[in-house]
C-alpha positions in Angstrom: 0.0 0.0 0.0 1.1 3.7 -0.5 -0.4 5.3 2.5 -1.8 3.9 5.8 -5.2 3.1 5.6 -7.8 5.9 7.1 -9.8 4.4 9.5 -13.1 3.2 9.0 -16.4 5.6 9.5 -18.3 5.2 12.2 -22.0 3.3 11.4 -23.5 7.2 12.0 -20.8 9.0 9.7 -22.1 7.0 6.4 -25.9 8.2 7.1 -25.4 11.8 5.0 -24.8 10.6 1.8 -27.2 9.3 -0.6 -25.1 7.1 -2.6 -26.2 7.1 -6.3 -26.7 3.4 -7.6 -26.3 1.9 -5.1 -28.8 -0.1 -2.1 -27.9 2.5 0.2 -29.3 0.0 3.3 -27.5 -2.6 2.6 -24.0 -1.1 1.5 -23.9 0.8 5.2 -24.6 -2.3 6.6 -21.7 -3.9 5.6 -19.7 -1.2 4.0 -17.4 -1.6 1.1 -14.7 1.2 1.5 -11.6 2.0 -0.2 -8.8 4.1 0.8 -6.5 3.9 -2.4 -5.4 2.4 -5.4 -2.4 1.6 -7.4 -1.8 -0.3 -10.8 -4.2 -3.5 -11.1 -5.6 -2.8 -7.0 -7.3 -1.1 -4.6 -6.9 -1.0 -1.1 -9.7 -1.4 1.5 -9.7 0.6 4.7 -9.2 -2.2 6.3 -5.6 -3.0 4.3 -7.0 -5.8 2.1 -5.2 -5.8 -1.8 -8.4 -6.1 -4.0 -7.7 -6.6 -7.8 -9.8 -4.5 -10.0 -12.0 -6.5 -12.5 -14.2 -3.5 -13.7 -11.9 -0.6 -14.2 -13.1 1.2 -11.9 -16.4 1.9 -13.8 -15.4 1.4 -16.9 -13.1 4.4 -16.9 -9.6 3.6 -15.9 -8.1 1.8 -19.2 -4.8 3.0 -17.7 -5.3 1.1 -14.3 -5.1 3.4 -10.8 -2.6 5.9 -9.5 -0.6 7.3 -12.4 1.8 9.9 -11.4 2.1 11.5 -15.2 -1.7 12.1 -14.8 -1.0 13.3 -11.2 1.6 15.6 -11.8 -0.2 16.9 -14.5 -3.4 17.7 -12.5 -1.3 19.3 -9.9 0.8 21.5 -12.5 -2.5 22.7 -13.9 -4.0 23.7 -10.5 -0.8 26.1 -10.0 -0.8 27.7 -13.1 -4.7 27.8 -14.1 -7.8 26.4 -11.7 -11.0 27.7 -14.0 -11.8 29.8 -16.9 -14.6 30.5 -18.1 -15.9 28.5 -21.3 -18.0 30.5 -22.7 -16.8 33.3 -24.5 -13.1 32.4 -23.3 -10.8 29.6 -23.9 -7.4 28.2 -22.7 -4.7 26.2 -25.1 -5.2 22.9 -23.5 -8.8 22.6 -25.2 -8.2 23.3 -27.8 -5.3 20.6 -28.2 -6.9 17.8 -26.4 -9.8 18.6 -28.9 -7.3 17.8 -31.9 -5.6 15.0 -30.6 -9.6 13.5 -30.0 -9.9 14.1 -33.2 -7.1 12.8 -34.8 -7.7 9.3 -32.8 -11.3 9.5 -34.5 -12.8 8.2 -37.5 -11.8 10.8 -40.4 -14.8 13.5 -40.7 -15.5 13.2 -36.9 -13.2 16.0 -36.5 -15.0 18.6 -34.1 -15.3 18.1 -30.5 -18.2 19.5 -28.0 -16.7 19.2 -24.5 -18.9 18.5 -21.4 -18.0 16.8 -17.9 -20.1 13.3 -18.3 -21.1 10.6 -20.2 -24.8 11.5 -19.7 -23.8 15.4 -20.7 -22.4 14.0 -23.6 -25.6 11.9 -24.8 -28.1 14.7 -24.0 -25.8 16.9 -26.0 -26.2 14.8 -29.0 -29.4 14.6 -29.0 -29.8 18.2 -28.7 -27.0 18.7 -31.5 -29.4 16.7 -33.1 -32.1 18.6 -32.9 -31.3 21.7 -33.6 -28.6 20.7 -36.7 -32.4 19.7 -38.3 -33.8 22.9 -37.4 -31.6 25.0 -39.1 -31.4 23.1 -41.6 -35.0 23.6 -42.4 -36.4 20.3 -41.2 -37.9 21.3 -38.1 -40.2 18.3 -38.4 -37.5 15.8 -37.2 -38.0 15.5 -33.7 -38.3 11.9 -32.7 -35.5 10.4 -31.0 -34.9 6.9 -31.3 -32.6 4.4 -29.1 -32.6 0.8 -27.9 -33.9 -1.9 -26.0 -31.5 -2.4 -23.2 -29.5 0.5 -24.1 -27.5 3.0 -21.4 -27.2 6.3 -22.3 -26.7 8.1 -18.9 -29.5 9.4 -16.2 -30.5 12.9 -17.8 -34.1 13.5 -19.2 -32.7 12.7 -22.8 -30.8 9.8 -22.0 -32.5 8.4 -20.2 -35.7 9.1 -22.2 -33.7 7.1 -25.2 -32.3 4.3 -22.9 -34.2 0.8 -22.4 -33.2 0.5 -18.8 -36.7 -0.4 -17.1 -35.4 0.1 -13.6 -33.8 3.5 -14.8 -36.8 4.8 -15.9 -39.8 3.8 -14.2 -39.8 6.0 -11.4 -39.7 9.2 -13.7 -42.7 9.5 -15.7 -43.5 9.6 -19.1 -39.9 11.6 -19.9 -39.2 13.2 -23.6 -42.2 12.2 -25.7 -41.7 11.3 -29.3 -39.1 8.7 -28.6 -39.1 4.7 -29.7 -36.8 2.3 -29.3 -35.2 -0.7 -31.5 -35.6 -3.8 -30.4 -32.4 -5.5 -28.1 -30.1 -7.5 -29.8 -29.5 -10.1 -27.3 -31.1 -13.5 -28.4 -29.6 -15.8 -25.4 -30.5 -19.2 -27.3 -28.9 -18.2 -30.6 -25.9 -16.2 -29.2 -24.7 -17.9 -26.0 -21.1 -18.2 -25.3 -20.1 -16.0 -27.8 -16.7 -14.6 -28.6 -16.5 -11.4 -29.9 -19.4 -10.6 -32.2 -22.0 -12.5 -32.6 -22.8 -14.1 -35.8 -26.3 -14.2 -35.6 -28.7 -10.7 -35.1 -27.8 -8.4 -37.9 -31.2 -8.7 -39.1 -32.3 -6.7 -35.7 -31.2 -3.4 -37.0 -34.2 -3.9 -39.5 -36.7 -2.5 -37.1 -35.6 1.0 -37.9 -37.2 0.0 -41.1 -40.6 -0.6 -39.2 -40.0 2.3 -37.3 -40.0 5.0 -40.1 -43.0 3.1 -41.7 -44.8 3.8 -38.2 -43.5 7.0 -38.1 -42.3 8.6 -41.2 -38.5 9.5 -41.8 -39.5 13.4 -41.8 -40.4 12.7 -38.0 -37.4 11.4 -36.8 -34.3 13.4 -35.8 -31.7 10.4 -34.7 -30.6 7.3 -33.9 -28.2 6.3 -30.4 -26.8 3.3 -29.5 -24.2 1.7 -28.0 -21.6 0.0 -30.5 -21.2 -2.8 -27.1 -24.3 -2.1 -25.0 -22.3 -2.4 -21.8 -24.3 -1.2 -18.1 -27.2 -3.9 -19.4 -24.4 -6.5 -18.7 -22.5 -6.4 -22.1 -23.6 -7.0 -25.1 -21.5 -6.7 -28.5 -23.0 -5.8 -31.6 -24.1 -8.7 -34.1 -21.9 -9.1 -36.4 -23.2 -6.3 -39.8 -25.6 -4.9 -37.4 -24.0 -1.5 -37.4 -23.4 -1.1 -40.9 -26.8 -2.2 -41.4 -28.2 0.5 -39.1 -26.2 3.2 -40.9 -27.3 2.0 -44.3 -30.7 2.6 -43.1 -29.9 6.0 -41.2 -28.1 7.2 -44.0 -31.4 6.5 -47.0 -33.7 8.4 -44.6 -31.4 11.2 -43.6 -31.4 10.7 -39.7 -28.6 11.0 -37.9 -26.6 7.8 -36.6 -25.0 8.6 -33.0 -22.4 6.2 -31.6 -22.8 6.0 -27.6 -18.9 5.4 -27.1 -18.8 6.1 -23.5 -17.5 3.0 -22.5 -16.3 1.9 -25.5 -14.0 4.7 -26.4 -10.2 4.7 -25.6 -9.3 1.1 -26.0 -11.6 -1.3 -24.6 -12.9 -2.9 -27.6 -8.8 -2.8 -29.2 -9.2 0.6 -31.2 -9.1 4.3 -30.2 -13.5 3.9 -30.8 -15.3 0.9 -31.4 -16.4 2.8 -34.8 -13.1 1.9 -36.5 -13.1 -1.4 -35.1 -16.6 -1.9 -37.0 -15.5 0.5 -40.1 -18.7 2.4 -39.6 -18.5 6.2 -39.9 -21.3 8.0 -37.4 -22.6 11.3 -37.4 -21.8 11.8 -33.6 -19.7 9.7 -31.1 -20.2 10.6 -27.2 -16.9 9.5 -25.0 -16.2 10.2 -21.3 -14.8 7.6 -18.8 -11.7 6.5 -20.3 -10.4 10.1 -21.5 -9.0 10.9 -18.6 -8.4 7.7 -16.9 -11.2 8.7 -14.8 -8.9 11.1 -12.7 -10.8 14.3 -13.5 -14.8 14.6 -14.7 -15.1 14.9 -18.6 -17.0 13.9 -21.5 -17.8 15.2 -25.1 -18.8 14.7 -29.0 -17.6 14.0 -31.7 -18.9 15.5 -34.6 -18.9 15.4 -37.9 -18.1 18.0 -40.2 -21.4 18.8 -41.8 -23.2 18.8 -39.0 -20.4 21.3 -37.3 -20.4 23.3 -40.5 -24.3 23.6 -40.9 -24.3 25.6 -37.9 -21.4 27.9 -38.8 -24.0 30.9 -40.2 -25.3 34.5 -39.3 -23.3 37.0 -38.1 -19.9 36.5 -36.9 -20.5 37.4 -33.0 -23.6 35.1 -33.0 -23.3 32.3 -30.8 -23.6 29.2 -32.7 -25.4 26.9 -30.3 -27.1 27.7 -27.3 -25.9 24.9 -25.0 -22.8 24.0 -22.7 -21.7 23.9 -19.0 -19.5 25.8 -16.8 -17.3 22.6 -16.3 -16.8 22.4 -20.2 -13.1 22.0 -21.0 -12.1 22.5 -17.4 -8.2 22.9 -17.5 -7.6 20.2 -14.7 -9.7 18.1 -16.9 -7.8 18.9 -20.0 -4.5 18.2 -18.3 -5.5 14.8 -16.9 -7.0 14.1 -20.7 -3.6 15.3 -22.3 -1.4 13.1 -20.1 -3.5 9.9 -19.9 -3.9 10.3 -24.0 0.4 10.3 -23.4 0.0 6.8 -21.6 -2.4 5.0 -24.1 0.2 6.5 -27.1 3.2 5.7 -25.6 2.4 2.2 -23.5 0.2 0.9 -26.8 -2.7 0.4 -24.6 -4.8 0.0 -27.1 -3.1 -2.4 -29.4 -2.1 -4.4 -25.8 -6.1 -4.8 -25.6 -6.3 -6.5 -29.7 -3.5 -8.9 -28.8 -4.9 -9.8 -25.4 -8.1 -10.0 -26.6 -8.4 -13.8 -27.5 -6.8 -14.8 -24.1 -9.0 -12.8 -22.1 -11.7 -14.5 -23.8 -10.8 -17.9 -23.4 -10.0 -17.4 -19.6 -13.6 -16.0 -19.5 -15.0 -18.9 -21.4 -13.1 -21.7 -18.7 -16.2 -20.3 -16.1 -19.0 -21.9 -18.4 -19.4 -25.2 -16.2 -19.2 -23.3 -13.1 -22.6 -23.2 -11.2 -26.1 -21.6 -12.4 -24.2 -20.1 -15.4 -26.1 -19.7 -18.1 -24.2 -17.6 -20.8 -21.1 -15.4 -21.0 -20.8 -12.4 -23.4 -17.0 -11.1 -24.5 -15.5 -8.8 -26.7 -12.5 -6.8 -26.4 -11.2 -6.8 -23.2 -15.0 -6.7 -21.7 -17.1 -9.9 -20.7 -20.9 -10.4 -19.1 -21.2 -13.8 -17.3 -24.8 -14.4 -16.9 -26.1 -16.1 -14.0 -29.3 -18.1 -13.0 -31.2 -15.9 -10.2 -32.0 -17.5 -7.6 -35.2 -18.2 -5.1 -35.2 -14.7 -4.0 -36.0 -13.2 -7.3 -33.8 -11.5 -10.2 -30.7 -9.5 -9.1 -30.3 -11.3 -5.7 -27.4 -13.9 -6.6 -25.8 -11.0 -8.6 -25.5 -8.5 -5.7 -24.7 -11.5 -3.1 -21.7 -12.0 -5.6 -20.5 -8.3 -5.4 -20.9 -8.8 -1.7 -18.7 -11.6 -1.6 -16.3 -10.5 -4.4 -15.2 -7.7 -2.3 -15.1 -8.9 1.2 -14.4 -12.2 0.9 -12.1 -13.1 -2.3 -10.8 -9.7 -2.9 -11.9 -8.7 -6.3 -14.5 -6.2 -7.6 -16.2 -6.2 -10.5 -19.6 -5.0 -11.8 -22.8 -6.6 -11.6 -26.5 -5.5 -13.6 -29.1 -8.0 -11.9 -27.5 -11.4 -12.5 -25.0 -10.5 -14.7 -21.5 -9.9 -13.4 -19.6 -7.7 -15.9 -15.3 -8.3 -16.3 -13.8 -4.9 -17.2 -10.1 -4.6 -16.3 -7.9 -1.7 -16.8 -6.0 -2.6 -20.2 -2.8 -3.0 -18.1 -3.7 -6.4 -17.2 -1.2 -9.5 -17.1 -2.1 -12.4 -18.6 -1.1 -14.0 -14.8 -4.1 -11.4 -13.6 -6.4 -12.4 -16.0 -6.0 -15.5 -14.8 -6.2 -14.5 -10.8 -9.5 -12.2 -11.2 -11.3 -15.3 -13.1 -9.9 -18.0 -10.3 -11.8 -15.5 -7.8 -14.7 -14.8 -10.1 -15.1 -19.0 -9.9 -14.9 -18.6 -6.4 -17.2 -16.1 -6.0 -19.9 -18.0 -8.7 -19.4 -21.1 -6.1 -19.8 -19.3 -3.1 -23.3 -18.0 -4.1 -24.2 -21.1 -6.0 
């Protein structure tokens, strides 16, 4: 460990926060605190080494406690704590903006910056909108996403996201969305490496969609290229260019939800080259700063940038942004972490361990209750049965026991347990978080 452990909060000192996502009853129960983390690890507050299956949340490609991304924060805080984003700029922007762009798909070569993943999809959408309004085609106002899909907690993405539990408490949302069907099919798909083969047929539904609705109606299309929080699951194999080819005939706009696919984890700088499908939009967050420093953004392609480049000079453009956008501790931490993945290869390290981490995923398919397992990239869902107390209940007994009792943490959406690690992993770690992962998969069996 790097520093002694803090102690442990009293029972009463965990009672003022509100923990987002989380069952706030049972986590102060039996609390699952961590005091630091370094490389592959954290470290519990009570000085237990726990390898880190999920990268953090999907954000630290990198793996923990860089001291390039450190000193780079810290040097930024000296010279330059905030400016103001509107109206004002600072250098670093601007050339974290172009090297984004220069890791994107050629034509994506304008970035809107924001603090979040779910800032970045609710920007899209409204770059959306408004990129059809000036354009004369003020008509285009549905928003379409996905069965299953994840695109963040604000009123847009969520409005677009197929997340039942993550939208059922907030009413009836945007109107004028729909949503494509999932593209999960467990008894044609399961145990799948990589892509699977069957399901490109699925991105056919837009088809019914702009029969239902007319093409003049609708505005855009997100999804995820790896729909991930639902408990991973890749793209059919064609699905994507099918669902452009169809965007592209009826003039909506295709948006890429990269959030967690962006900056390596599926083996390419976006998951768009990996698939050879050019978007109009591509949101990113998590992994461009190694989750050291809030930030998200979009990608944006040239027309759609250019359309709104009209009127008078001193006009503002679009009316939308935050006062977080392009903060310069953010924009150091991006600069130096886009350093690491450039000069350690991350991302090519993530292709070439790619089949191994699949395999060593595939070895859990005879453990108990499981019933399918999902990989691509350096990303993998193990499915599991529930059990007699209802869905979600053997998933979260897992996380219980992952952290306090075989020291590894992971992700878990219901029964699913999601394998994420920071693209640093070892092949002799890969192996070490799935010998725990068995463990854990017997231990609530």
């Amino acid at each position: 460990m790097l520093d002694k452990s803090p102690a442990p909060p009293a029972p009463n000192d965990l009672a003022a926060f509100w923990m987002p996502f989380t069952a706030n009853r049972a986590f102060k129960a039996a609390p699952r605190l961590i005091a630091s983390a370094k490389g592959m690890h954290y470290f519990s507050t009570d000085g237990r080494k726990i390898i880190d299956g999920a990268a953090g949340m999907w954000c630290c490609n990198a793996g923990h406690g860089r001291a390039e991304i450190a000193a780079a924060i810290g040097k930024q805080a000296e010279a330059l704590d905030f400016a103001p984003p509107f109206q004002f700029g600072i250098p670093q922007a601007f050339e974290l903006a172009n090297r984004i762009a220069a890791l994107a798909p050629n034509g994506l070569d304008h970035v809107f910056f924001c603090n979040s993943g779910s800032e970045a999809a609710d920007t899209a959408l409204k770059v959306a909108l408004a990129y059809h309004q000036i354009n004369g085609q003020g008509s285009r106002i549905r928003l379409i996403g996905r069965e299953r899909g994840y695109h963040g907690v604000g009123f847009g993405g969520t409005s677009v996201g197929g997340i039942v539990s993550n939208r059922k408490m907030f009413g009836t949302l945007l109107t004028g969305v729909d949503h494509l069907q999932s593209t999960y099919d467990r008894e044609k798909q399961a145990f799948s490496k990589g892509e699977p083969d069957y399901g490109a047929h699925f991105a056919d539904e837009l088809e019914r969609l702009v029969g239902l609705h007319g093409a003049n109606t609708i505005a855009a299309v997100i999804v995820e290229p790896m729909a991930g929080s639902t408990g991973v699951l890749p793209a059919p194999k064609g699905y994507l260019k099918r669902l452009r080819e169809i965007t592209a005939r009826h003039g909506i706009l295709l948006i890429f939800d990269e959030v967690i696919t962006g900056f390596g984890r599926l083996g390419c700088a976006f998951a768009a080259e990996r698939y050879g499908v050019l978007p109009d939009m591509i949101t990113f967050a998590k992994g461009i700063t190694n989750g050291a420093a809030p930030m998200g953004g979009v990608l944006v392609r040239d027309t759609i940038h250019d359309a709104f480049m009209s009127g008078p000079p001193n006009a503002v453009e679009l009316f939308h942004g935050y006062t977080y956008s392009a903060h310069p501790l953010a924009c150091a931490a991006g600069l130096a972490t886009l350093d690491i993945y450039r000069d350690e290869k991350l991302f090519e390290r993530a292709r070439t361990l790619e089949p191994t981490f699949a395999d060593a995923v595939m070895s859990l398919r005879n453990e108990p209750n499981v019933v399918d397992i999902r990989t691509v990239g350096i990303t993998a869902g193990i499915d599991l049965a529930p059990n007699g107390n209802g869905p979600g209940d053997r998933g979260f007994a897992a996380l219980r026991s992952g952290f306090h009792d075989h020291d590894v943490m992971m992700r878990i959406a219901g029964d699913t347990l999601a394998l994420t690690p920071p693209l640093i992993v070892t092949e002799d770690q890969i192996g070490e978080i799935i010998d725990k992962v068995a463990r854990v998969i017997r231990a609530v069996a």
